[in-house]
Kinemage of the C-alpha trace (Angstrom):
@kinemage 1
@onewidth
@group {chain A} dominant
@subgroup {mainchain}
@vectorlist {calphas} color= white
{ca unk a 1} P 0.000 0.000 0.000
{ca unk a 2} L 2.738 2.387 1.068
{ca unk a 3} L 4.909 2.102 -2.293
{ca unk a 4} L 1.367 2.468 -4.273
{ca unk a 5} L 1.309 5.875 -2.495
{ca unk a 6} L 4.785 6.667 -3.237
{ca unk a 7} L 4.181 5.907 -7.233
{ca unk a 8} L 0.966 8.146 -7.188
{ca unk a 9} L 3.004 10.945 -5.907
{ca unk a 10} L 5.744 10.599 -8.049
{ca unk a 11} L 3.258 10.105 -10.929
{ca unk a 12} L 1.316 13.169 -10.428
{ca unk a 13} L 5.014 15.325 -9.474
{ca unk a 14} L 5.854 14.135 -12.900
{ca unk a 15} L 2.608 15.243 -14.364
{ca unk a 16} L 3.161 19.027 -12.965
{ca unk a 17} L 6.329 19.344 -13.779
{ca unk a 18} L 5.531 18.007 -17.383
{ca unk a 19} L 2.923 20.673 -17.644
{ca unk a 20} L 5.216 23.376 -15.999
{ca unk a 21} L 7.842 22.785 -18.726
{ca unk a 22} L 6.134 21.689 -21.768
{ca unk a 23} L 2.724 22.093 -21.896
{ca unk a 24} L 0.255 24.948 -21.880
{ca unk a 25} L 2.359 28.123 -21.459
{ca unk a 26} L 1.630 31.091 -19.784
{ca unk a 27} L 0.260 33.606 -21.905
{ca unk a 28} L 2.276 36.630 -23.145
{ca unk a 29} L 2.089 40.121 -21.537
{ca unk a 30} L 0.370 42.108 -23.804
{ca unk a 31} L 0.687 45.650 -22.309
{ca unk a 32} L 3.667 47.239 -20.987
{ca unk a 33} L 2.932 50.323 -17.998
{ca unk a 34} L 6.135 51.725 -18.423
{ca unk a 35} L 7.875 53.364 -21.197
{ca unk a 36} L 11.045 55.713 -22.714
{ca unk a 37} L 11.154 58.244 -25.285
{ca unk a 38} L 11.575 57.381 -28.874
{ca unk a 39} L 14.689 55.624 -29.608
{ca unk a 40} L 16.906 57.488 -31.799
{ca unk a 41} L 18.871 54.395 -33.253
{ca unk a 42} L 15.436 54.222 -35.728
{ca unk a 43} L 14.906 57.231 -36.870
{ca unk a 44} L 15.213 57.764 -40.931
{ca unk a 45} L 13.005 57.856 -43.742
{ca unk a 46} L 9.325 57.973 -42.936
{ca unk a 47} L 6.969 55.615 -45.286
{ca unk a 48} L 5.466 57.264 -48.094
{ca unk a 49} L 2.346 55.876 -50.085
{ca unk a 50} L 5.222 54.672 -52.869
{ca unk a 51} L 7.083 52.849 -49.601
{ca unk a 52} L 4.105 51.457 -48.412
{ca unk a 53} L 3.143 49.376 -51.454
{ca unk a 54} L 6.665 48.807 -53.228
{ca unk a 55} L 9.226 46.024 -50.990
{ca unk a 56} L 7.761 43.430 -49.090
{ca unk a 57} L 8.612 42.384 -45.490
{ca unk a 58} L 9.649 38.819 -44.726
{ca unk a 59} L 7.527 38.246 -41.530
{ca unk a 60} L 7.968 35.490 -39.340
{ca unk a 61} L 5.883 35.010 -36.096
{ca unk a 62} L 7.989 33.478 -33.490
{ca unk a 63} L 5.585 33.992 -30.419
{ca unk a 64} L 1.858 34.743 -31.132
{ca unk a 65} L 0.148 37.532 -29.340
{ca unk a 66} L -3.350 37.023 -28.038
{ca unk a 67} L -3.912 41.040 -27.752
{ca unk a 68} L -5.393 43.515 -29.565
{ca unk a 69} L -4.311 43.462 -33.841
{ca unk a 70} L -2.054 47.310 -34.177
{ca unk a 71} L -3.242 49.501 -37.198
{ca unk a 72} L -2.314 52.803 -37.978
{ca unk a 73} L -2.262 55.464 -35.627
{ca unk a 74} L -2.371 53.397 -32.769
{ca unk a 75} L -0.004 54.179 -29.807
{ca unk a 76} L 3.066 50.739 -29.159
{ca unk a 77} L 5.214 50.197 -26.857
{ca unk a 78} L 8.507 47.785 -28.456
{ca unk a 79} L 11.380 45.782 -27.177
{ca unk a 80} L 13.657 45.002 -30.337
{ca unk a 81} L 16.610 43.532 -31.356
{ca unk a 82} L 18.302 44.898 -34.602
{ca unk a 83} L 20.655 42.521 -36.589
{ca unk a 84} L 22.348 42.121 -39.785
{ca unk a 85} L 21.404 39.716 -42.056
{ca unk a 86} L 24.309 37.103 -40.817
{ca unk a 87} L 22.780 37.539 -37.548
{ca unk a 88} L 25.049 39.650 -35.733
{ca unk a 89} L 22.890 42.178 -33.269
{ca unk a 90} L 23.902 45.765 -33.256
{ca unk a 91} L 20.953 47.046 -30.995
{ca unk a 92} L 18.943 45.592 -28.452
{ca unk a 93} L 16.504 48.077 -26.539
{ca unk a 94} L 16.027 45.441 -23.910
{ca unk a 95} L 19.269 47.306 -22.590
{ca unk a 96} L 17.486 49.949 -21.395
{ca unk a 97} L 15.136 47.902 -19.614
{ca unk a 98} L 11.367 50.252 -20.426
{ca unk a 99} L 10.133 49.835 -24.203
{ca unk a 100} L 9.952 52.414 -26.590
{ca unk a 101} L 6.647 53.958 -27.472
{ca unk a 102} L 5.880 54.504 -30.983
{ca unk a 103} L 2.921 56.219 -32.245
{ca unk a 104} L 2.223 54.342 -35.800
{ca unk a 105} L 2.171 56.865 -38.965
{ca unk a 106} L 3.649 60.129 -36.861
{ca unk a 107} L 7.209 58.614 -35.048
{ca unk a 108} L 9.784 59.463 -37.377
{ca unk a 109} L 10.718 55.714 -37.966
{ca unk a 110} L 12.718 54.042 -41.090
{ca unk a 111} L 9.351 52.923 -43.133
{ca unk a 112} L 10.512 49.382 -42.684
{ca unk a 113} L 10.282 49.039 -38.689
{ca unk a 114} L 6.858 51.170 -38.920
{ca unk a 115} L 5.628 48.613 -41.424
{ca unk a 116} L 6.923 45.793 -39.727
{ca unk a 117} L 4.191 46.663 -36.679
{ca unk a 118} L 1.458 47.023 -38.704
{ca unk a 119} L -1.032 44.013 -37.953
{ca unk a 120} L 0.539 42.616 -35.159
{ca unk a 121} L -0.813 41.136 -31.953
{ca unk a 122} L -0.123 42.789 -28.857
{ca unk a 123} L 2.315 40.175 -27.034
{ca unk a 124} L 3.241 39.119 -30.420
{ca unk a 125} L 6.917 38.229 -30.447
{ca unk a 126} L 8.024 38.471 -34.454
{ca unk a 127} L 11.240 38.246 -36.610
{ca unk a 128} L 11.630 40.964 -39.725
{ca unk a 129} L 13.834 40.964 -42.649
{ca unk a 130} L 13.590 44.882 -43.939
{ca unk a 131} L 15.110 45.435 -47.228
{ca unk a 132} L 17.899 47.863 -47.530
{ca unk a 133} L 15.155 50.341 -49.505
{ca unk a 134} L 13.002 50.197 -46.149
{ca unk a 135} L 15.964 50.736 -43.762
{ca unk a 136} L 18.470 53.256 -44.403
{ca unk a 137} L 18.939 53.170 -47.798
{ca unk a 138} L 21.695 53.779 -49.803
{ca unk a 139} L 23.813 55.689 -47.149
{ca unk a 140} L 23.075 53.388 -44.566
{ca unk a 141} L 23.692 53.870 -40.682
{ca unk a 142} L 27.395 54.522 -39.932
{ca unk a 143} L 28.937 53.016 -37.969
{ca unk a 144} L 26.837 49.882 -37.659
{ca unk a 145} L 24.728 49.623 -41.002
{ca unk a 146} L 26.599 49.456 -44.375
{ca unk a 147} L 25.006 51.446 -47.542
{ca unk a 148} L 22.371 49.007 -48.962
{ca unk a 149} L 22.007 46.600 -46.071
{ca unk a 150} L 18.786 44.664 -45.190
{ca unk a 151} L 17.855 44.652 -41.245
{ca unk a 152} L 16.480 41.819 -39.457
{ca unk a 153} L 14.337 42.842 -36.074
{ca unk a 154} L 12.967 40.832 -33.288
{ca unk a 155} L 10.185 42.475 -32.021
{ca unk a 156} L 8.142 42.420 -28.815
{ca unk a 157} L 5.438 44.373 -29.181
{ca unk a 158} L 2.817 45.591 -26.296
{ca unk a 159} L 0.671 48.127 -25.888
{ca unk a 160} L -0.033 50.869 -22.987
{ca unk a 161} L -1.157 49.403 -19.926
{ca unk a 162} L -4.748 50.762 -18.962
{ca unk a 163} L -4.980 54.059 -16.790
{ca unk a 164} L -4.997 53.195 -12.860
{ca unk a 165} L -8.043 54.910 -10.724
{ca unk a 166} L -7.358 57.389 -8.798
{ca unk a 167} L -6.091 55.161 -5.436
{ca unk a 168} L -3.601 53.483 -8.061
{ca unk a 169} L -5.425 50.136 -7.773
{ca unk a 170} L -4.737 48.990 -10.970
{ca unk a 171} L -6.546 49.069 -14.630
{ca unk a 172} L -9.687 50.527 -14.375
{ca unk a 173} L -12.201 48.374 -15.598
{ca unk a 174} L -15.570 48.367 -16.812
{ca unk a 175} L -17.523 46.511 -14.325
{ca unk a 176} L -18.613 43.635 -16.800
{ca unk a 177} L -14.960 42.890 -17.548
{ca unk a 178} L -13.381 42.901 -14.074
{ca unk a 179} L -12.150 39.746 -12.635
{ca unk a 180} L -10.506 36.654 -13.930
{ca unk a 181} L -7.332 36.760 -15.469
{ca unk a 182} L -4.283 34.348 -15.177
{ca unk a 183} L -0.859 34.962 -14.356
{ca unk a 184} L 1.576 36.183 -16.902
{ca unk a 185} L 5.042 36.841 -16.730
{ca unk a 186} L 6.280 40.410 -17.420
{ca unk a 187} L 7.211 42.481 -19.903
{ca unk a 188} L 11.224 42.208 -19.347
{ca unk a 189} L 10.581 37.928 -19.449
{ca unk a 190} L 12.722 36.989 -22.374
């Protein structure tokens, strides 16, 4: 009786630990409360309507977001990793610990980046190759981005965590949508 015991525990510590490492995961934060001013390292050429509809993006999604889809004008908050195409990283916000907020269509953003946003899912973690056109261009970004040199960028993207009341309890709520909620790891997690 007292080693059947023993194997149900063991059986059900395997179980939890199973599911703690490989099964459901927790769901991605999808809104960030803090934030830092616009990072410099992006700024260049703003998209135009010819940017918007000439190069394509190579998107790949390597977390999916279950948040809110970003369109234009909407207000972001990014962690991102810049690399070149060999996969060398020559910028990583996550440095600097608070995301950077970008407002879609009026941050002075390389068109590339800006595009790169553009329908995904808050918590979203994705992986974009910019062509050179969409980046910097023919000059490039000395000292770290040759003339004519495609980008690739992790992004994390969230958006700005809801207004606290006036006690600073927290999101204020409509009453219909308060309560519930899991645990979900924060926004510096990687």
């Amino acid at each position: 009786m007292h080693t059947a015991n023993r194997s149900r525990g063991w059986l059900f510590l395997g179980a939890a630990f199973s599911l703690s490492c490989g099964g459901t995961p927790f769901p991605r934060e999808t809104t960030a409360s803090n934030t830092r001013a616009d990072d410099p390292w992006l700024e260049g050429p703003r998209c135009t309507a010819d940017f918007r509809a000439e190069t394509a993006l190579k998107i790949e999604t390597v977390e999916p977001g279950t948040g809110k889809v970003v369109g234009d004008g909407e207000t972001v908050r990014v962690h991102y990793i810049a690399q070149l195409p060999g996969g060398s990283a020559i910028h990583d916000t996550r440095e600097g610990g608070a995301p950077i907020e970008i407002v879609i269509g009026s941050t002075k953003i390389i068109c590339g980046f800006e595009r790169a946003l553009l329908g995904m899912h808050a918590g979203e973690r994705r992986r974009v190759t910019v062509p050179w056109r969409l980046a910097f261009g023919e000059e490039g970004r000395a000292p770290d981005v040759g003339p004519r040199t495609d980008l690739v960028f992790v992004i994390d993207l969230f958006l700005p965590a809801e207004p606290s009341d006036e006690h600073g309890n927290g999101p204020v709520r409509p009453p219909a949508s308060r309560g519930g909620g899991g645990g979900v790891r924060g926004a510096g997690g990687h």
